[in-house]
Structures are given as C-alpha cells and as structure tokens.
N, C-alpha and C positions, 0 to 999 in steps of 0.2 A: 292372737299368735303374733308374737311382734318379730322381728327379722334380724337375724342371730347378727354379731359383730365382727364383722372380717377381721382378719388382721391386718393389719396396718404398721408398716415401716415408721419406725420412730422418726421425727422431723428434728434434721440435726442442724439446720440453718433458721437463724432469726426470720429471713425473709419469708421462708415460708411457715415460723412460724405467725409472723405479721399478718401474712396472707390469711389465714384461717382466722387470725381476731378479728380481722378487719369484715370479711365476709359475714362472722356469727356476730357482727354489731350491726349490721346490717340486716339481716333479720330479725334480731333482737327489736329494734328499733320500728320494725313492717306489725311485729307481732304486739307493741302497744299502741301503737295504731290503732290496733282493732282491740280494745280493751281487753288484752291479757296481761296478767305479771311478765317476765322475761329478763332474764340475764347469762349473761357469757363467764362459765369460769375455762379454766386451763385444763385440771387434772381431775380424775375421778375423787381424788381427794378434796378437793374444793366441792367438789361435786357435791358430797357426802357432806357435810358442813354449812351447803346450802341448804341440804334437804333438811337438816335438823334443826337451821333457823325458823322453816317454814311450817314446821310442826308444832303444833302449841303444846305444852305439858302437860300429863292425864289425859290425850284425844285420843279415840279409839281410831287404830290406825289398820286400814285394809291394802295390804302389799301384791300388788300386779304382777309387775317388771317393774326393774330400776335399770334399763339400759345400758348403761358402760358402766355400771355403780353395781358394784358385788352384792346381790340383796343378800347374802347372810351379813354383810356390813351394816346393812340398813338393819336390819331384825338385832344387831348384837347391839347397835348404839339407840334402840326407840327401846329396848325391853325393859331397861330399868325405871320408865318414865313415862311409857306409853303403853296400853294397851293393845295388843295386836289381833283385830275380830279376826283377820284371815290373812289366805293365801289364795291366790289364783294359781292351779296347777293344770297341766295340759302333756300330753305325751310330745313325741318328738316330730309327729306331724300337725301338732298346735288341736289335738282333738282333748277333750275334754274327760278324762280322767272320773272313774265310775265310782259314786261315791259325794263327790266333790261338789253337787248343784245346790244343794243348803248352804252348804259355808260359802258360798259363792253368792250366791244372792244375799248373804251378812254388806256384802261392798254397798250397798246402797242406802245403807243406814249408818256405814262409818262416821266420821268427821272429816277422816282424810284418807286420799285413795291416791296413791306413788303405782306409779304408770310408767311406758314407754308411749313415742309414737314411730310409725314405720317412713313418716318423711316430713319435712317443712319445707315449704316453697321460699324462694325469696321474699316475696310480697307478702309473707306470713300466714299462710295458712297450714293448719296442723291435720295432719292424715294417717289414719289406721286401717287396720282391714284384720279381720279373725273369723274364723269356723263357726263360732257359737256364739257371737255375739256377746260376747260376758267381758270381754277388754274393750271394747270400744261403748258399750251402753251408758256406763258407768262415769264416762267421761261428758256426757251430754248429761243426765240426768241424776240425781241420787247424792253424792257426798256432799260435805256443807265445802272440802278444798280437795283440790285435783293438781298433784305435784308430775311434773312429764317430764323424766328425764330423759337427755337424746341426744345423741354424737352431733359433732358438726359434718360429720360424714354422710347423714340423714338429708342436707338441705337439697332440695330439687330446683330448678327452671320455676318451673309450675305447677300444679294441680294434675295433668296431663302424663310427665313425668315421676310424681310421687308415683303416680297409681300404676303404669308400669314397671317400675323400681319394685313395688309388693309383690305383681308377677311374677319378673326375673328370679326373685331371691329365696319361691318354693319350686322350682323345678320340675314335672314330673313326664321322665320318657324323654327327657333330653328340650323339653317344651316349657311354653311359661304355665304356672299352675294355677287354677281354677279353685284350689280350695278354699281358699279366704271369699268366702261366697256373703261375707257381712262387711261392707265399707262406712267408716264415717270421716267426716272433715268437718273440723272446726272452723268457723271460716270468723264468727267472729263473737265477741260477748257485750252482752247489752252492759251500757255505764253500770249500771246499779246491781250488776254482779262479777267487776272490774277483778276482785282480788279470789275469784272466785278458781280460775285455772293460771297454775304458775310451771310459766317451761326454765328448767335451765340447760342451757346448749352446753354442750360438755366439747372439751378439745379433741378432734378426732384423733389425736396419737393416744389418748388414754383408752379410745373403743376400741378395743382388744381384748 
C-alpha cells in the first residue's frame, strides 16, 4: 500500500526549483553508494521515459505502483513491446482485493517489477510498508529488475522519519494507523546485483 500523492503547489521559482535538484542529487548519489541504480528527472514525463529505457524489449513486465507516473501511461507505452504478467490491486484501505493472490504471486517470476516506495532517507535508504506483504516482498526477492519510482517529496531525515511518515499518511480515528502491519527497507545491494534495483526520484511538483 504505498502513500497516495498530495498535492503540491506548483514551484514557480528557479530557486526552489534548484533547491529540490540539488537535494534529489544528493540522495541520488547516498543511494549508489550503496549499490543501487538511481537518478533525478524533473517531470513525470521524463519520468515515463526513464522507466521505458530501463525496460528491455519482450520482458514480462509486473506493474505495482508507478508513484507520480500514471500507470495507465506505463501499461499504454510497455503493451506494444512488452508483456504485462500483472497488476497489483488493493481497495482503498491498501487491503487486497479477493480474487487477485494468483496473479499476484505472477510478480515473482516477472523480469521486471515498476514499484513505488513510501520514503528515502538522505543517506539512501529505501522504505515501504503494506497489509499483505505482496508490495514490498517482491522488492527483496523474486524479479530479475525492480524499477521505484518516487517523488522527491518521499525523501526523509532518516529511517526513523520514513517509518513515521507511513503512520501519519493512513490515519485511523484521527491517530497514526497501524495497518501497514509489513515493513521493509532496502538498506543496501550486494556489488554483484548492483543493476538489480533502479530508483528514479521524480520532481515533487509533478507528484500530484
């Protein structure tokens, strides 16, 4: 269950639009580090153009979340060229949709699995949290590539921060909510499966 996209006032000055490059090069740079792919576009549109670079031709492709990235945009530009094993579907409290645990378990044997995550630390670590475990599993284990796309709106302090950021953002009773009862954090990837997770930080005026 990844964490819906506020809206966000468009950035009408350079400086701060500098200000957001400047910070998502900054963890760009934390997150290869720790041997992940990573780069900074501007607009959901670059966005989209990244993710279809990182896509090989023919790979069966298993669609999550795409973050600030319209997944019928993603599904309209992979269908002539890619096979699509699935979709990850969930109701509006991120509960899982009755029906839907076959074609969900297809994510593990994809090629390539287009993901959101619910926050990135400065220092580069990548953080999710869901109900059923079936968005975050899939990012540890199973596709042969793991595409994350994710606002620069997402980035946190730290680790400590992500994780109550996931709280805040399901509410219940006026409190932080308890149901993302599955957390994981990427914290890093071994050299020898370096090209294996690719984040691209998307401009928070386009996560809307």
């Amino acid at each position: 269950m990844a964490i819906r996209y506020k809206e966000i006032a468009p950035m009408h000055t350079d400086a701060a639009a500098e200000a957001t490059s400047t910070r998502a090069e900054t963890v760009v740079a934390a997150l290869r580090r720790r041997h992940f792919q990573a780069r900074y576009v501007p607009t959901a549109q670059d966005a989209l153009q990244a993710v279809l670079e990182l896509v090989p031709e023919g790979a069966g492709v298993f669609l999550g979340e795409s973050g600030p990235v319209d997944a019928q945009a993603v599904v309209s530009a992979l269908w002539k060229r890619n096979t699509i094993t699935g979709r990850g579907r969930t109701d509006a409290r991120g509960r899982r949709i009755p029906g839907e645990l076959q074609e969900e378990r297809a994510v593990f044997l994809s090629d390539v699995y287009i993901a959101t995550a619910d926050a990135i630390t400065l220092d580069g670590r990548i953080l999710s949290a869901d109900a059923g475990g079936n968005r975050v599993a899939p990012m540890i284990f199973g596709p042969g590539k793991v595409i994350i796309v994710v606002g620069t709106d997402c980035i946190v302090k730290d680790r400590e921060a992500g994780f109550a950021r996931i709280a805040q953002a399901w509410p219940q009773d006026g409190e932080p909510s308890d149901i993302c009862t599955n957390r994981g954090m990427l914290e890093s990837a071994l050299p020898r499966f370096s090209q294996r997770i690719n984040v691209i930080l998307v401009g928070a005026a386009a996560a809307q």
